[in-house]
VOBA-1610 file (N, C-alpha, C; in pm, whole numbers, padded with zeros to 5 digits, always signed):
BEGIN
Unk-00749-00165+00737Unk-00667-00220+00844Unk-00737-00209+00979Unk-00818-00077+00983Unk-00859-00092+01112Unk-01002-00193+01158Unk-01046-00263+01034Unk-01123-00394+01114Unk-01072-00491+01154Unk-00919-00531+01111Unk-00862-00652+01117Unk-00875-00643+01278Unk-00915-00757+01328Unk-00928-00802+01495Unk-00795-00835+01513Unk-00729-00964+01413Unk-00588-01046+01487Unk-00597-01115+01388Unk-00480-01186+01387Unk-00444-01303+01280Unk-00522-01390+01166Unk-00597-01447+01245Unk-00731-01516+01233Unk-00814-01489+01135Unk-00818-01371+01148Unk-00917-01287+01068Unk-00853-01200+00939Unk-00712-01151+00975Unk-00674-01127+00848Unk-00652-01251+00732Unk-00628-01373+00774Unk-00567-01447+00695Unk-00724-01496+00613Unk-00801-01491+00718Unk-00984-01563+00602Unk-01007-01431+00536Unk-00963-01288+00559Unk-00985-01166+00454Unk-00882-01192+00352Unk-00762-01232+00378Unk-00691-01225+00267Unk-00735-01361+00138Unk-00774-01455+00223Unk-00834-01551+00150Unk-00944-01531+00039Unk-01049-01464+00138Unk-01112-01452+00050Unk-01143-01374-00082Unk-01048-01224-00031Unk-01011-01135-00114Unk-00928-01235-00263Unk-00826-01297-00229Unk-00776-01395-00321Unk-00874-01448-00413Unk-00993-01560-00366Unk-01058-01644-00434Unk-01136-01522-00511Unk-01214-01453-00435Unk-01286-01356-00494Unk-01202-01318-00619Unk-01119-01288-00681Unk-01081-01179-00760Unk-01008-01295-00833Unk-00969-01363-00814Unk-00965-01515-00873Unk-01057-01590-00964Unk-01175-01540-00949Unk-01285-01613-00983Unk-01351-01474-01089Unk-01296-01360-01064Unk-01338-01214-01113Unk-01275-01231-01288Unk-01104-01293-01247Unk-01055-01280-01390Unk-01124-01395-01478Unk-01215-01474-01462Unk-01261-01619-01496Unk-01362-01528-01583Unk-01446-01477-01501Unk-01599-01458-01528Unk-01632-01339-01635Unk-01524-01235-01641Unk-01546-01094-01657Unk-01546-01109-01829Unk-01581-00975-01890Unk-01600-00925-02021Unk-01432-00876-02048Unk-01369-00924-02147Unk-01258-00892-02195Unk-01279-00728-02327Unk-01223-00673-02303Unk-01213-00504-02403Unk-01133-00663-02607Unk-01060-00682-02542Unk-00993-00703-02663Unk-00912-00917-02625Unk-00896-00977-02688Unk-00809-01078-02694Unk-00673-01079-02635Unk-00604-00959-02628Unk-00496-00928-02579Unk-00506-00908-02410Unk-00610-00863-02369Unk-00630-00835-02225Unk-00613-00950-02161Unk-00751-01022-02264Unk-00801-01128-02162Unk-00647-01249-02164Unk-00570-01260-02257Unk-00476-01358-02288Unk-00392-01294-02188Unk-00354-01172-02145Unk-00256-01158-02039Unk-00309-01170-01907Unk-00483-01165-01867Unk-00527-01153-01757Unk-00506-01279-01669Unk-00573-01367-01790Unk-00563-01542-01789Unk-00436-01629-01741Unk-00336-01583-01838Unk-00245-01605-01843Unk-00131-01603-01739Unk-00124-01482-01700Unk-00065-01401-01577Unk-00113-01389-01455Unk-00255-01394-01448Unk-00364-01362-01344Unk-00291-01294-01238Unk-00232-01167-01238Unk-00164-01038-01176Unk-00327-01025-01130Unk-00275-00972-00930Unk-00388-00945-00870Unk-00322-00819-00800Unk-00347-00708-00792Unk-00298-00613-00689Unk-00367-00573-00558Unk-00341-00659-00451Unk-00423-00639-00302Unk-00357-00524-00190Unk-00405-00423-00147Unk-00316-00375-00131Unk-00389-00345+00014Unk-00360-00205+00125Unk-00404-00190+00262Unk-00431-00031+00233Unk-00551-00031+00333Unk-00588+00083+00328Unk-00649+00147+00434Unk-00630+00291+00527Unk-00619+00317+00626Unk-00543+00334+00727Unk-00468+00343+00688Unk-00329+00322+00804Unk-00341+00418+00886Unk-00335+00572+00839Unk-00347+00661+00900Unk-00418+00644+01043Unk-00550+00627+00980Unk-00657+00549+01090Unk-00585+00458+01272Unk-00562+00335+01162Unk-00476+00271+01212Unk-00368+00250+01314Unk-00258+00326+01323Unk-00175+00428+01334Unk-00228+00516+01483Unk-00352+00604+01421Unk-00379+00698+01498Unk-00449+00625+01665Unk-00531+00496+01604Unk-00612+00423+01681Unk-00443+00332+01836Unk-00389+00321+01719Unk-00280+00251+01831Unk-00151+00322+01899Unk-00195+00484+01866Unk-00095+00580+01934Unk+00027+00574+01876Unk+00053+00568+01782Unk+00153+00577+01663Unk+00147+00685+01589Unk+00287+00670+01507Unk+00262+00787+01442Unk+00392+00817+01300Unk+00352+00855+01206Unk+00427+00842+01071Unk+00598+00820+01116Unk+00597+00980+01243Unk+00725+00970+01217Unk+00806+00926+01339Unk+00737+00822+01417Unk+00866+00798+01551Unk+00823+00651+01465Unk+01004+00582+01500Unk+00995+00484+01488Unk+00922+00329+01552Unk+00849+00415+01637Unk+00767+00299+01727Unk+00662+00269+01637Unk+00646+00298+01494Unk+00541+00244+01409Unk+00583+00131+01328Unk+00726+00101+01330Unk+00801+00071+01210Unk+00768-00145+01222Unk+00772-00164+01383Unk+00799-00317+01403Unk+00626-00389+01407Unk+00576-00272+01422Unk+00397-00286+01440Unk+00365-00328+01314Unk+00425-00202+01187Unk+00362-00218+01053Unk+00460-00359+00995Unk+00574-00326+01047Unk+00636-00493+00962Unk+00580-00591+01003Unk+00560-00613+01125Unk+00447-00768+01176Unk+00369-00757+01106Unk+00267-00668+01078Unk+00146-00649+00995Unk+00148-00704+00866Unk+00267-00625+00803Unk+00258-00632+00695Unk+00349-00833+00607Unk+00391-00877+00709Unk+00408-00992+00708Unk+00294-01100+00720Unk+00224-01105+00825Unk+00144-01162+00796Unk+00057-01142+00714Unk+00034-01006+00579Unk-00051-00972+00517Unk+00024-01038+00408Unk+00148-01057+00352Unk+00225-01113+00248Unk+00182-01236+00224Unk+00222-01272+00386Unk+00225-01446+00425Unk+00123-01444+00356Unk-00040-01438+00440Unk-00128-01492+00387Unk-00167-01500+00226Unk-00150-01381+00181Unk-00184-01379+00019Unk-00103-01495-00075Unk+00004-01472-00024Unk+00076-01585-00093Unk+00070-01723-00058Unk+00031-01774+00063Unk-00082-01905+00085Unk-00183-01945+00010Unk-00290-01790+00056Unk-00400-01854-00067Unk-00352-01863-00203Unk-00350-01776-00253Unk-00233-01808-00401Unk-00217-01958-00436Unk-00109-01991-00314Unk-00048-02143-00308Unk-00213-02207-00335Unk-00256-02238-00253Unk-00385-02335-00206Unk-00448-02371-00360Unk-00467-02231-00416Unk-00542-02192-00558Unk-00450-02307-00610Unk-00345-02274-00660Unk-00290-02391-00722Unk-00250-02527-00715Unk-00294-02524-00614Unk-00274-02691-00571Unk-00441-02739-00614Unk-00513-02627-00590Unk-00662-02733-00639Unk-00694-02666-00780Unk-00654-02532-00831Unk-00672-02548-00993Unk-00571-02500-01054Unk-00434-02514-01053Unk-00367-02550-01109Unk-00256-02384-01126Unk-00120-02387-01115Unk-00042-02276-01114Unk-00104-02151-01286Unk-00058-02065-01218Unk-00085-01971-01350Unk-00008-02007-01459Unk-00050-01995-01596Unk+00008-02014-01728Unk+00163-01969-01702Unk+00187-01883-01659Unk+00332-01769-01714Unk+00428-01789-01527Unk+00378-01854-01457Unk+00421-01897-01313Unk+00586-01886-01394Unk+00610-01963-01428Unk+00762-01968-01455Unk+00856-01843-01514Unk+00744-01746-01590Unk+00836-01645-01566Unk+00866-01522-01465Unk+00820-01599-01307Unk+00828-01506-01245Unk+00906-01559-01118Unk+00968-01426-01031Unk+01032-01454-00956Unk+01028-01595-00827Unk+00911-01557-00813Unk+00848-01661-00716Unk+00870-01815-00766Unk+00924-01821-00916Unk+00937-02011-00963Unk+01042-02019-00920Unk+01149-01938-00915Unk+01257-01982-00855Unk+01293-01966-00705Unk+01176-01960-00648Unk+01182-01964-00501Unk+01254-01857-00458Unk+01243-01713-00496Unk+01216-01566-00480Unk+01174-01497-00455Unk+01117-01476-00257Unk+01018-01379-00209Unk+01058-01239-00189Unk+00948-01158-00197Unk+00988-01006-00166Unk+01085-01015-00038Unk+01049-01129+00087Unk+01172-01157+00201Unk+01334-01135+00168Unk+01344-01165+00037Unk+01441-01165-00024Unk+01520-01058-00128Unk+01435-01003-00143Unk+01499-00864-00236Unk+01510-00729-00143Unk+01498-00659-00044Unk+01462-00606+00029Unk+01601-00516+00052Unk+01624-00409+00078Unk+01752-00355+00081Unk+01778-00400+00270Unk+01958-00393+00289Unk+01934-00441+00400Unk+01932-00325+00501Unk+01972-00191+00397Unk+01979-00084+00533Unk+01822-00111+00631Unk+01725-00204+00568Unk+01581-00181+00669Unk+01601-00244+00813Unk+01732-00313+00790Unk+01731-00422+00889Unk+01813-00307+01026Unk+01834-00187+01006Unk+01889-00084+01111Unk+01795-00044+01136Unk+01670-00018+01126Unk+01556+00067+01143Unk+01426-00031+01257Unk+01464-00179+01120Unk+01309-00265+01184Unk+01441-00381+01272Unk+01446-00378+01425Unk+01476-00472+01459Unk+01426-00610+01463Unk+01271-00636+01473Unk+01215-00747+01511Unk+01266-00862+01373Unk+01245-00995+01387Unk+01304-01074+01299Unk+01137-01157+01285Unk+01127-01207+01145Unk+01057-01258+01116Unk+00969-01374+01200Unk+00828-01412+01221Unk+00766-01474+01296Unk+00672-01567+01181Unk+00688-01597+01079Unk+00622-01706+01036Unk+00724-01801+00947Unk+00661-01919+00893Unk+00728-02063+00864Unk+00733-02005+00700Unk+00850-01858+00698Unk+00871-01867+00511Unk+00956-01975+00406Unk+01032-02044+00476Unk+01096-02148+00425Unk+01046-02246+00398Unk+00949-02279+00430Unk+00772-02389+00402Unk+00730-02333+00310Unk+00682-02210+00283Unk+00617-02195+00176Unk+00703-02140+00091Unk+00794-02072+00064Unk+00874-02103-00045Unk+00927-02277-00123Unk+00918-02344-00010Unk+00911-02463-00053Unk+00830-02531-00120Unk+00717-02539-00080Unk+00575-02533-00129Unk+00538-02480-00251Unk+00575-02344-00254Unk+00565-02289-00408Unk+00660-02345-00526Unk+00775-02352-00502Unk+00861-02372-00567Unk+00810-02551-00633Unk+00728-02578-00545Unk+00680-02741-00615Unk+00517-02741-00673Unk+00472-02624-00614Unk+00285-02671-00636Unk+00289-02476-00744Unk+00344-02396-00724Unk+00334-02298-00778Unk+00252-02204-00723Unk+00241-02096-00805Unk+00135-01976-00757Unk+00009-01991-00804Unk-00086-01925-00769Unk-00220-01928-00889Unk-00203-01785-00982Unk-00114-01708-00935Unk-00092-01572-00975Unk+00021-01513-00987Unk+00084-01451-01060Unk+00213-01362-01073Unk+00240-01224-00961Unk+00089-01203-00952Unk+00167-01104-00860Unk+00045-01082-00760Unk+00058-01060-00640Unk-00063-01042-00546Unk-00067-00920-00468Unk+00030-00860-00432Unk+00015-00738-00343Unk+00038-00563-00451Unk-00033-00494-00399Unk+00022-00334-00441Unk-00061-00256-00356Unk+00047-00129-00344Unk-00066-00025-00262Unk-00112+00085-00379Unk-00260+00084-00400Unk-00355+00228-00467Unk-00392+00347-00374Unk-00392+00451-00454Unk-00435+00582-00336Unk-00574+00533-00275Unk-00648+00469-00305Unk-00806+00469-00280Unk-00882+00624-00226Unk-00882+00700-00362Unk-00929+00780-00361Unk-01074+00787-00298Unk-01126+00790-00433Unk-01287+00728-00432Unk-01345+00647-00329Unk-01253+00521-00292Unk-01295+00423-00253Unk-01288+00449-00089Unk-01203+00541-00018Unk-01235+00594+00108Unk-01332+00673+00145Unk-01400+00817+00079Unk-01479+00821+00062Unk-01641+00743+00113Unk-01682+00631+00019Unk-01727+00548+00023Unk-01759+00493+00162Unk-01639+00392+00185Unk-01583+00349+00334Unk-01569+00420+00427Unk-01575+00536+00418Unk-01535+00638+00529Unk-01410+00576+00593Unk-01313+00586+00515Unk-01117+00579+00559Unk-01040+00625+00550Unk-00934+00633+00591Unk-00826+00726+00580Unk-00758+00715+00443Unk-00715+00758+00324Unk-00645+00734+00209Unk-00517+00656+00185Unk-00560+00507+00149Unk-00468+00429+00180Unk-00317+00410+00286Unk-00237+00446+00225Unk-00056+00429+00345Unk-00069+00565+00350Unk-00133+00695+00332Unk-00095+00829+00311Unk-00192+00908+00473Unk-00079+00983+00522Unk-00124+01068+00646Unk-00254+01186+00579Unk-00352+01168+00682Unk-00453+01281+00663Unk-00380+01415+00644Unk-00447+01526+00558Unk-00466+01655+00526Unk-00491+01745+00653Unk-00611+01670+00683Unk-00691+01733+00789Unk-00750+01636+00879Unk-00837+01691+00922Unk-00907+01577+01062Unk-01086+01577+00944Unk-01105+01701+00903Unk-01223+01673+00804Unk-01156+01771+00675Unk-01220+01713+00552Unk-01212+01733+00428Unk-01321+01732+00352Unk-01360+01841+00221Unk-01452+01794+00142Unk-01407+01774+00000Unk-01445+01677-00054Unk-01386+01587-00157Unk-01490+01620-00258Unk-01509+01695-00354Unk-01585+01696-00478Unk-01601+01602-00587Unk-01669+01550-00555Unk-01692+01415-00630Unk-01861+01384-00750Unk-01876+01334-00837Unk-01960+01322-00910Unk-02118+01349-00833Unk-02100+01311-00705Unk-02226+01311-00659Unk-02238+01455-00518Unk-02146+01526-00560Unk-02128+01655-00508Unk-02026+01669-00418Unk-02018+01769-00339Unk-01964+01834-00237Unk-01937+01709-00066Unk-01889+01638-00079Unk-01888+01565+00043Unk-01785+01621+00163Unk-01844+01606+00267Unk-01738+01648+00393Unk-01675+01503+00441Unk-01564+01484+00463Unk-01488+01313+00502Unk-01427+01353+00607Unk-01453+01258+00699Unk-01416+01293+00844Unk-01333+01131+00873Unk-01200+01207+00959Unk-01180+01075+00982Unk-01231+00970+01054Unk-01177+00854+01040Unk-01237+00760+01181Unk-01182+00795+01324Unk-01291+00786+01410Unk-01267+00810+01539Unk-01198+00990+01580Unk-01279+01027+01470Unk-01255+01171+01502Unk-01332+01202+01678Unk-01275+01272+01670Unk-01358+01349+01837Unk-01304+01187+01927Unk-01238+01150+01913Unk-01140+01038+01996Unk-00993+01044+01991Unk-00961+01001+01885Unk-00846+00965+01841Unk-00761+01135+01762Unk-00833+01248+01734Unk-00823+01338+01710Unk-00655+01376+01740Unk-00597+01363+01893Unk-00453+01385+01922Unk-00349+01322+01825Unk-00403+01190+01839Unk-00326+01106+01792Unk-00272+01124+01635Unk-00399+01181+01550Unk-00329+01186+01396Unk-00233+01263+01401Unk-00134+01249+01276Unk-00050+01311+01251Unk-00111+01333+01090Unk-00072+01497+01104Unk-00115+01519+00960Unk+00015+01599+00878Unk-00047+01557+00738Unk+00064+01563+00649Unk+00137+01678+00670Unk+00097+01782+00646Unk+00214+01936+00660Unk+00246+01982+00782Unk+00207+01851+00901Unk+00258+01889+00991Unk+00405+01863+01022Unk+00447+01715+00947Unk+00562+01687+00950Unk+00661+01726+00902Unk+00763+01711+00992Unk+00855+01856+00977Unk+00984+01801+00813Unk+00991+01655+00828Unk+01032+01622+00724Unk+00957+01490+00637Unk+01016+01411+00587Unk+00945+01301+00530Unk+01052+01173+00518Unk+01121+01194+00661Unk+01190+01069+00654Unk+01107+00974+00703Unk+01021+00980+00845Unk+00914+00888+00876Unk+00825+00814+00784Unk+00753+00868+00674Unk+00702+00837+00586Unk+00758+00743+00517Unk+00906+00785+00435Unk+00908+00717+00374Unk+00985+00575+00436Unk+01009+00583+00563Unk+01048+00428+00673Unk+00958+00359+00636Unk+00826+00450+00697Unk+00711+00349+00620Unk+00675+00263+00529Unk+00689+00338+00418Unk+00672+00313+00301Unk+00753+00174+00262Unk+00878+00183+00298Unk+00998+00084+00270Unk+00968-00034+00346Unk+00875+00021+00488Unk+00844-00137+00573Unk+00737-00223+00531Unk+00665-00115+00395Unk+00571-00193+00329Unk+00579-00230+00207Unk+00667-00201+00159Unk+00749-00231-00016Unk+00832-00357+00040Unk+00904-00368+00158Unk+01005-00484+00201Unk+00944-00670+00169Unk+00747-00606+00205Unk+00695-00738+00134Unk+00567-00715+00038Unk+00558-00590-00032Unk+00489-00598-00165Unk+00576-00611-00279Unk+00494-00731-00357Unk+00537-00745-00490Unk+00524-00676-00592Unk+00494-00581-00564Unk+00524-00438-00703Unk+00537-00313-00620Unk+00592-00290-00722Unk+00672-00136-00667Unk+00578-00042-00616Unk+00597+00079-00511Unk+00501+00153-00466Unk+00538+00239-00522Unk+00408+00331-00540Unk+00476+00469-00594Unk+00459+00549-00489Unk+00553+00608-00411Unk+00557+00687-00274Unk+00519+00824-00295Unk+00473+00933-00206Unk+00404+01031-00233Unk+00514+01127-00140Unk+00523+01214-00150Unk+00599+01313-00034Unk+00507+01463-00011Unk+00522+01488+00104Unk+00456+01644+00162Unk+00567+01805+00206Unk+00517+01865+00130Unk+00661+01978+00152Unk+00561+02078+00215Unk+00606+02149+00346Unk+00552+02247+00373Unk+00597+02370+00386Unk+00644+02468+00326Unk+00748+02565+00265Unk+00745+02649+00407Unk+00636+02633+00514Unk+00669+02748+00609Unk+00708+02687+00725Unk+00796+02523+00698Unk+00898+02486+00773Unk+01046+02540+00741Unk+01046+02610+00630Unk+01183+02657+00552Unk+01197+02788+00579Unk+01325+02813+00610Unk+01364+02938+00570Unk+01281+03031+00475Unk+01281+03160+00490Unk+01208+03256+00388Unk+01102+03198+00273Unk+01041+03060+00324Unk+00934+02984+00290Unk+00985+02920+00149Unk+01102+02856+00177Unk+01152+02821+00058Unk+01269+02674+00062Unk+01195+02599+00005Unk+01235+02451+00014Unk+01366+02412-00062Unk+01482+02368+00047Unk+01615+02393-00034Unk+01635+02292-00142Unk+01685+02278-00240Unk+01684+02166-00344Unk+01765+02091-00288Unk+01901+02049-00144Unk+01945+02047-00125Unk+01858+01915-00008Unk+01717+01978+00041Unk+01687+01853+00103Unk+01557+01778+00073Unk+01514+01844-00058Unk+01459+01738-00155Unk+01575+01588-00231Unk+01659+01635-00254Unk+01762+01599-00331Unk+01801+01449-00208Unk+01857+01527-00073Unk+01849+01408+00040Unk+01785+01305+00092Unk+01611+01376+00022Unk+01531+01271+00087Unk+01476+01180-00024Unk+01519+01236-00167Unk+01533+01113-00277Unk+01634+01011-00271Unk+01741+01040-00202Unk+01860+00948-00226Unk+01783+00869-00089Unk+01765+00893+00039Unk+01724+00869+00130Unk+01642+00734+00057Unk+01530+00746+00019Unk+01430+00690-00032Unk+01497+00595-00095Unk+01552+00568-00212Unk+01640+00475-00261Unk+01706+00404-00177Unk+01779+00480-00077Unk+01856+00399+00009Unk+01751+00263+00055Unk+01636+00310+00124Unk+01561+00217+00175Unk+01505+00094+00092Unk+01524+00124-00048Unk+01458-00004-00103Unk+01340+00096-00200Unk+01276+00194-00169Unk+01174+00274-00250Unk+01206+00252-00369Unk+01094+00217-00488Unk+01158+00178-00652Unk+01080+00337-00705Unk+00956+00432-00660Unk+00924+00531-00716Unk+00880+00618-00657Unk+00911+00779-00660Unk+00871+00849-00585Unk+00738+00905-00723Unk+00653+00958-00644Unk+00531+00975-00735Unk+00467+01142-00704Unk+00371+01144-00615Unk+00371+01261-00576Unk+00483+01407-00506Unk+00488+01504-00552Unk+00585+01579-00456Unk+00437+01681-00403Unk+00393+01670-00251Unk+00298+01702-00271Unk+00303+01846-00235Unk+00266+01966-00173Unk+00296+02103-00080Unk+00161+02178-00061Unk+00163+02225+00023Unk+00083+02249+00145Unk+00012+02368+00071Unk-00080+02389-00030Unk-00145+02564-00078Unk-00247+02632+00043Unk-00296+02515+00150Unk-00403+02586+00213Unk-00508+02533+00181Unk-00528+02483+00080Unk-00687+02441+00062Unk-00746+02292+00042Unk-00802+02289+00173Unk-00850+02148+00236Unk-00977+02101+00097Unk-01018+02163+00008Unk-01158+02087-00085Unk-01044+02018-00176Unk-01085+01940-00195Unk-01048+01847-00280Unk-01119+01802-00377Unk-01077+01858-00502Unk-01179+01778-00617Unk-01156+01624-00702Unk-01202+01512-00644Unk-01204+01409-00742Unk-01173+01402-00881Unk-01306+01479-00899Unk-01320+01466-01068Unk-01209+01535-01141Unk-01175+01649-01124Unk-01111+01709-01198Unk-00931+01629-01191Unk-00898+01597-01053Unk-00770+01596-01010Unk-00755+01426-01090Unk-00841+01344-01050Unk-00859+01209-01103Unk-00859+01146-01217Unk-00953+01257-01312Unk-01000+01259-01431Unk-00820+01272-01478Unk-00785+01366-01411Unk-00637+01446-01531Unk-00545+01349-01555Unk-00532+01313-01412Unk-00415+01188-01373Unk-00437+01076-01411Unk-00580+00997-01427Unk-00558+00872-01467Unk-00707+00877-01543Unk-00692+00854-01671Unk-00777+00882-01728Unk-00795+00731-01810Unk-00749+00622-01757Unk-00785+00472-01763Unk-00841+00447-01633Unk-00930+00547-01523Unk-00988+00506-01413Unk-00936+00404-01333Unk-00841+00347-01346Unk-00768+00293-01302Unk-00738+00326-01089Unk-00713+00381-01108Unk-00610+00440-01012Unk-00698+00569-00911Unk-00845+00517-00981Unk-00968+00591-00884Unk-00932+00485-00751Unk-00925+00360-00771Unk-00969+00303-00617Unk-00935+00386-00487
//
């Protein structure tokens, strides 16, 4: 997120991200007949954002005041919009996906539309692009794809990039991440700048901010997020987290539209982080390294 300049430029990244990975399910080595017949078929793409933290920190924001909430919904609108354009475009010059009809979008069904409405107390601003055009549009020329948006931890893949871990608040300001090719130290962006500005995870005193978030970015992804939460036990009483406001901030979460809570995460003290081991355990279809 934090290269996007302005409009302009997200919409030729989202483009091209589209064609690219478009052209990925065409070309690639299938494991079995069954893959490739659902890949083909379905051509499910999961595009998702990564950095926010970053992001966030760069524009004096922050997880938990709501002055992040109308920033990330603009954002995250025009990040919908566009994917689901190119999508469109794809199918108007090679033709809608096989299985288009069994999905929400044939019957002229955007994430705009499923969205719980308690978000509409939180995010005042009202929509700024032409969605009634392209629901129109789709509903006659189709998708090229069933599904285009999701958010991944991008483990690994920040690292790499040197970024903040996808929609999820930094640990720390630096971290070392044990990874196949050793011991790495990950520093954020614009450390020794922007340093005030992060907000880090066990600093927050609860996780209602977060999960606002979360809901202002599920309001237009087409698959469910799996949301993460941070408990820091020496915000509690006698260092002890009441079941009473775990319990609140699950119903909380639902309220907003959230379809999965995933991580419950808590604070042990220790900033190393091992890849391999933690990665390996959890997703052991590599999957879910990005």
């Amino acid at each position: 997120m934090l290269e996007i300049k302005n409009w302009q430029d997200l919409e030729k990244t989202c483009d091209l991200i589209v064609r690219f990975l478009d052209e990925i399910i065409e070309i690639q080595d299938y494991f079995n007949i069954a893959a490739e017949n659902f890949a083909k078929k379905r051509r499910s793409l999961g595009i998702g954002i990564t950095n926010l933290a970053a992001f966030l920190a760069k524009n004096e924001l922050k997880y938990s005041s709501d002055k992040s909430l109308n920033v990330l919904d603009e954002w995250m609108e025009h990040f919908q919009y566009y994917l689901l354009k190119s999508s469109l475009e794809l199918a108007k010059e090679k033709g809608k996906c096989e299985k288009f009809n069994h999905t929400k979008y044939s019957k002229g069904i955007l994430p705009i539309d499923t969205y719980k409405d308690k978000l509409d107390e939180i995010v005042k601003r009202k929509l700024s692009l032409d969605w009634d055009k392209l629901r129109k549009d789709i509903k006659e020329f189709g998708l090229r794809h069933s599904t285009l948006s999701s958010c991944m931890p991008c483990e690994s893949s920040s690292v790499i990039q040197s970024s903040t871990n996808g929609v999820e608040p930094i640990r720390s300001l630096i971290t070392y991440k044990t990874s196949k090719m050793g011991k790495l130290p990950v520093l954020v962006p614009g450390i020794g700048k922007y340093d005030e500005n992060y907000e880090l995870a066990y600093d927050l005193k609860d996780n209602t901010g977060l999960l606002k978030i979360n809901a202002v970015i599920q309001k237009y992804i087409d698959m469910a997020i799996s949301t993460n939460v941070y408990y820091n036990y020496s915000h509690y009483e006698n260092n002890v987290l009441p079941d009473a406001k775990v319990m609140k901030e699950l119903m909380y979460a639902y309220s907003l539209g959230l379809i999965s809570l995933y991580y419950n995460n808590t604070d042990d003290g220790d900033k190393e982080q091992s890849l391999n081991q933690k990665e390996d355990r959890d997703c052991s279809s590599g999957a879910c390294k990005l």
